[in-house]
N, C-alpha and C positions, 0 to 999 in steps of 0.2 A: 573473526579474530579481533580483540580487542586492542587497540594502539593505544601506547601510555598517553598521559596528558602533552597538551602541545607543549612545546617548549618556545618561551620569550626571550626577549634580549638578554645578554648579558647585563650587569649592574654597570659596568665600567662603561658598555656602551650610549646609557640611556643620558640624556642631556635635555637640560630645562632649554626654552626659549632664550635664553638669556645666557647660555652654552653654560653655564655649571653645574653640576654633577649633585644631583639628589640625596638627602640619603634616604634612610629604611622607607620613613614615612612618608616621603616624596614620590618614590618609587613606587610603592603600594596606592598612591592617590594616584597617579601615572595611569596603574595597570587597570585600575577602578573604571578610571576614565574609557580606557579603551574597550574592555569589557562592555562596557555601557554602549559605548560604539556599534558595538559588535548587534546588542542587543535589540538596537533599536533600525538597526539597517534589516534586521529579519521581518520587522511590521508596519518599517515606514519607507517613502519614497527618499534613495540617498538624498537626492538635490532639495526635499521638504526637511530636512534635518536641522537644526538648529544648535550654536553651541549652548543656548539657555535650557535648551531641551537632553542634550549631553550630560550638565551640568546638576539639573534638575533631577535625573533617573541616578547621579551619581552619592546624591546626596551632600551637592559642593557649589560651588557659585561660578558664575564664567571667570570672572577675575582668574579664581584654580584653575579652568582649564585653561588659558591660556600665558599658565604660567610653560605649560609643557608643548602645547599648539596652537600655533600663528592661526590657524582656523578647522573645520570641519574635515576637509581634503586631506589634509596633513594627518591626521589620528585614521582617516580609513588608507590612507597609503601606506601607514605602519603595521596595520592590521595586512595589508597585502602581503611586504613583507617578511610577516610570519610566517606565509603559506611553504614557504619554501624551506624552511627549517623544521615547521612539521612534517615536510612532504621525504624528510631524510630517511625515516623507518619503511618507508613504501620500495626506495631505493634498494636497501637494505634485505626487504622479502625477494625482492625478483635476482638478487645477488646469491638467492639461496640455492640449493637443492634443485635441482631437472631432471637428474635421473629417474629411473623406471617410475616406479609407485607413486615416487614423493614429487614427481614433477606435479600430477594433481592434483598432489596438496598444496603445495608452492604457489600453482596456478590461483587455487579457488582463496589460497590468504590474501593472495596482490587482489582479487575481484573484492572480495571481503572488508579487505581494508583499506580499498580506493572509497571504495561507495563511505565507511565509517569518516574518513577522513574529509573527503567533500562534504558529507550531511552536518559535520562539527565548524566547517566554514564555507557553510552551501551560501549565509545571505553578503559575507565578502567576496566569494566568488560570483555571484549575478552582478556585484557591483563592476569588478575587473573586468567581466567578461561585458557588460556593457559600455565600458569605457575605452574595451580595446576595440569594442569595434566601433566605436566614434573616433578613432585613430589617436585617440591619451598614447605615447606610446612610453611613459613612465607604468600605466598600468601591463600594457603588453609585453614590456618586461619585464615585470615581476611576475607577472603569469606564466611566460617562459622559463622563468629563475625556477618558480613552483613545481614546473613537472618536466621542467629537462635532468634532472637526475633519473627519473626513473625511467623517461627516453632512453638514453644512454648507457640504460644499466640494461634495458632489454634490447635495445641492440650491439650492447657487447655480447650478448647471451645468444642471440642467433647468430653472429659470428662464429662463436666457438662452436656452435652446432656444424656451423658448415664449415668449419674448416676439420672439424674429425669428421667430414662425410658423412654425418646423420641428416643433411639438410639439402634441397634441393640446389644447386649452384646457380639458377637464376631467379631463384629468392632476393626481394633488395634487403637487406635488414635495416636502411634506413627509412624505405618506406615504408615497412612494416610496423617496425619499432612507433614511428608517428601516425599509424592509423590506430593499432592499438590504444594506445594512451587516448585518442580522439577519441574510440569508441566507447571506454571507461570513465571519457570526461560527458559525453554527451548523456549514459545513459545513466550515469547518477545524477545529473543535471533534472533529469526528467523520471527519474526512480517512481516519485509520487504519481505523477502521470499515469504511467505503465501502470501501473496498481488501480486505479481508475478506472482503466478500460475490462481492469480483472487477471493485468500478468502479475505476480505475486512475487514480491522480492526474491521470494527462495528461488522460485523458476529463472529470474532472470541473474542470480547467481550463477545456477547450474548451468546459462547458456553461456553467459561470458566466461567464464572457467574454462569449458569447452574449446570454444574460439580460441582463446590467450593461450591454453596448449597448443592446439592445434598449430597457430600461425608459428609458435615458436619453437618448437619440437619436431614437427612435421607430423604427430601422430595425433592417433585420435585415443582418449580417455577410455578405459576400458571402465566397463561396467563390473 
């Protein structure tokens, strides 16, 4: 399943270095910028990143970028915190549908469109994720900000299961709820991997679908 485009800052929110408030063309050389960001964390080492090199792929000079970023850090922590504003429509599918049939539909759109979602910011996620485990904990939370919606939307969802007795009663749903998402974040993390050794996207679609029924419904998928 296809997720619309991500969605950035508000206009009202975005602010130059210098705190005042952009306009059209400001904001377009802003988004340029970060784009570039984006682009260039997918084929180069973050910490080898340079703003002239930013600057350069933007087709603008550093002076521009630092009219909007004090330095490097700053433009991939804003890209961080987009993650969690794209991560809103993920929130949204596991909000959906459980019952009978449509639970595995429901299931295989959230597998579907984790893995789309991560692969659209697979190279600021390795950033995060190796910064949170150097203990940054500005990135650790916005990684948390990124996929605690969808946490919490799947462990409201196996509450309601077990509270209308469809669901085991010593089920945790909050451990559950955060291995899930664990499991969706490591194996799109390593999607390409898996394909390497010869397990093929669609297979491991069909397996995590599976599982994410499974854990959260109590049943298993009928064929």
């Amino acid at each position: 399943m296809a997720l619309s485009e991500p969605a950035h800052e508000a206009e009202d929110d975005v602010r130059a270095t210098d705190g005042r408030v952009p306009g059209r063309r400001g904001i377009a050389t802003r988004r340029r910028l970060l784009d570039c960001t984006a682009q260039l964390l997918g084929k180069t080492s973050y910490r080898d990143i340079k703003v002239i090199d930013i600057a350069r792929e933007a087709g603008t000079s550093p002076a521009t970028f630092y009219q909007y970023f004090p330095d490097v850090e700053q433009a991939v922590l804003v890209l961080a915190e987009e993650l969690a504003t794209d991560a809103a429509e993920l929130t949204e599918l596991v909000r959906g549908d459980w019952r009978g049939d449509k639970g595995a539909t429901t299931a295989r759109r959230i597998v579907e469109g984790f893995l789309e979602y991560y692969d659209r910011h697979r190279a600021v996620f390795r950033v995060v994720d190796l910064a949170t485990e150097e203990g940054d904990l500005r990135f650790k939370q916005l990684r948390t900000r990124a996929l605690g919606g969808i946490t919490d939307a799947l462990c409201d969802t196996i509450r309601e299961f077990q509270h209308e007795g469809r669901l085991d009663a010593e089920v945790d749903p909050t451990a559950t709820a955060f291995i899930m998402v664990a499991m969706l974040s490591h194996c799109a993390a390593h999607r390409y991997g898996f394909e390497f050794w010869g397990v093929r996207t669609s297979a491991q679609v069909d397996t995590l679908s599976r599982v994410l029924y499974w854990n959260v419904t109590g049943k298993k998928i009928k064929k």
